[in-house]
C-alpha positions in Angstrom: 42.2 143.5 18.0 41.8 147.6 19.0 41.9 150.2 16.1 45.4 151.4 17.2 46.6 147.5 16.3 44.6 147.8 12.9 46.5 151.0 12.2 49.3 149.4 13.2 49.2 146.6 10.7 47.9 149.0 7.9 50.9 151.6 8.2 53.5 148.3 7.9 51.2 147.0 5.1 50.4 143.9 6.6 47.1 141.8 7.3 46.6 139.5 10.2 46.9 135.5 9.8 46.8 134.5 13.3 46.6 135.2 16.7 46.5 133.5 20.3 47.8 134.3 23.5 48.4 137.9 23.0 50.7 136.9 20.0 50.3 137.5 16.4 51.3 136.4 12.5 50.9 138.7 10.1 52.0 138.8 6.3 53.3 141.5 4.5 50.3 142.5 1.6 52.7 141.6 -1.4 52.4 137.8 -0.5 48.9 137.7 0.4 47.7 136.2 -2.8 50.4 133.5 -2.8 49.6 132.6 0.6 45.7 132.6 -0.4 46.8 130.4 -3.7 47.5 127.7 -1.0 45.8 124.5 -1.0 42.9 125.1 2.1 44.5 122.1 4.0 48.1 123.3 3.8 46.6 126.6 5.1 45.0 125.1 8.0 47.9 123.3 8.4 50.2 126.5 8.9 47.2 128.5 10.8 47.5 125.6 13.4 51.3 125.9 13.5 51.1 129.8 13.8 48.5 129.7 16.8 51.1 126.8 18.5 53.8 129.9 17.4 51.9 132.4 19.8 51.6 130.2 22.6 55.5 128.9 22.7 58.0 128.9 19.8 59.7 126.5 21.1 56.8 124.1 21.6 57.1 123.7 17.6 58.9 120.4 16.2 61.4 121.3 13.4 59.2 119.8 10.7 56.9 122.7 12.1 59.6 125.7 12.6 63.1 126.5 11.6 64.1 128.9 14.2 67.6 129.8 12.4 67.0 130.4 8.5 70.0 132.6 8.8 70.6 136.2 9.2 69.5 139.4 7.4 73.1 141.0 6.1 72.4 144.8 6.6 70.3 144.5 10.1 71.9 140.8 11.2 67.7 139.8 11.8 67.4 135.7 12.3 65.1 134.6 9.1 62.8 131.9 10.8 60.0 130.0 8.4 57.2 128.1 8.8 57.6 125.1 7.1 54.7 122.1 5.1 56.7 119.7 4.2 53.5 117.7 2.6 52.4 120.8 1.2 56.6 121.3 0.0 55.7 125.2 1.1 57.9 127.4 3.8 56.6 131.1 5.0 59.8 133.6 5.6 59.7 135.6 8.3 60.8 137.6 11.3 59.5 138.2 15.0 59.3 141.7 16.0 56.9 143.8 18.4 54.2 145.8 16.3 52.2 147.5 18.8 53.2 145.9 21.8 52.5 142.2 20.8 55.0 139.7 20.0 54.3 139.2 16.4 55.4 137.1 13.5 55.7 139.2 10.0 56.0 137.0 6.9 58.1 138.3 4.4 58.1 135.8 1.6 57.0 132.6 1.0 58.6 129.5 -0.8 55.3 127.7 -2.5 56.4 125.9 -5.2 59.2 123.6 -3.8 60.9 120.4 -5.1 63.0 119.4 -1.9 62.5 120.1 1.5 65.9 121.7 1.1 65.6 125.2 1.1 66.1 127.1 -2.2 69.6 129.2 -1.4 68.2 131.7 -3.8 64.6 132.0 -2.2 66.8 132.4 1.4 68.6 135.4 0.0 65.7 137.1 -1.5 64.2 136.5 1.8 66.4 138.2 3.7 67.1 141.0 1.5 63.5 141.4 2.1 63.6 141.5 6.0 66.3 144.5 5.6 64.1 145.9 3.3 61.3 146.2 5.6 63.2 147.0 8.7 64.9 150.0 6.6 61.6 151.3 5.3 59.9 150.6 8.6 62.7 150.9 11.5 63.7 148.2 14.1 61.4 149.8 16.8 57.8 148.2 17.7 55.3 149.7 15.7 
């Protein structure tokens, strides 16, 4: 990764997760320490699935991926997520270019899940959160 990409990262207040195939995950700061909380196998279990993300999305199985978690209401953004089902854990996010890579931002994180339903109200938060960060942000690569 070059300094400009760094700089990139730290002026959206991310921190890269993952990358492969000139593709990148990245996670907003604010859910750093719940993605960190994480059981180490359920992490290298979602690492594993975010390096098969930057290779093909569409390689993914569903148990891996949901591609269509819905859309953001203000920006109309598809919420996608990551998704553990043995760990009962999905990570909210978005694709979007930040400095010129196809990149995956996590936005938030469902951890502590009962079901592997998602949690309607965790979905809402979630993409409240994507218009959020595309308001403070903008819709252009970064």
């Amino acid at each position: 990764m070059s300094a400009s990409e760094d700089d990139s990262l730290e002026q959206i207040g991310c921190d890269l997760l993952a990358e492969h195939s000139g593709a990148q995950v990245v996670i907003k700061r604010t859910m750093r320490k719940v993605y960190d909380a994480l059981e180490d196998r359920a992490k290298g279990r979602f690492e594993a699935v975010m390096k098969r993300w930057c290779d093909n999305p569409s390689h993914l199985t569903t148990e891996m991926f949901n591609p269509n978690e819905g859309r953001s209401p203000r920006h109309n953004v598809m919420l996608q997520a990551f998704k553990n089902n043995s760990a009962k854990a999905r990570l909210y996010g978005f694709a979007k270019a930040v400095s010129n890579r196809k990149s995956f931002i996590i936005i938030d994180a469902d951890v502590a899940k009962k079901q592997n339903k998602a949690d309607p109200n965790i979905l809402k938060r979630a993409k409240g959160r994507v218009d959020d960060f595309l308001d403070q942000y903008g819709t252009k690569d970064k």
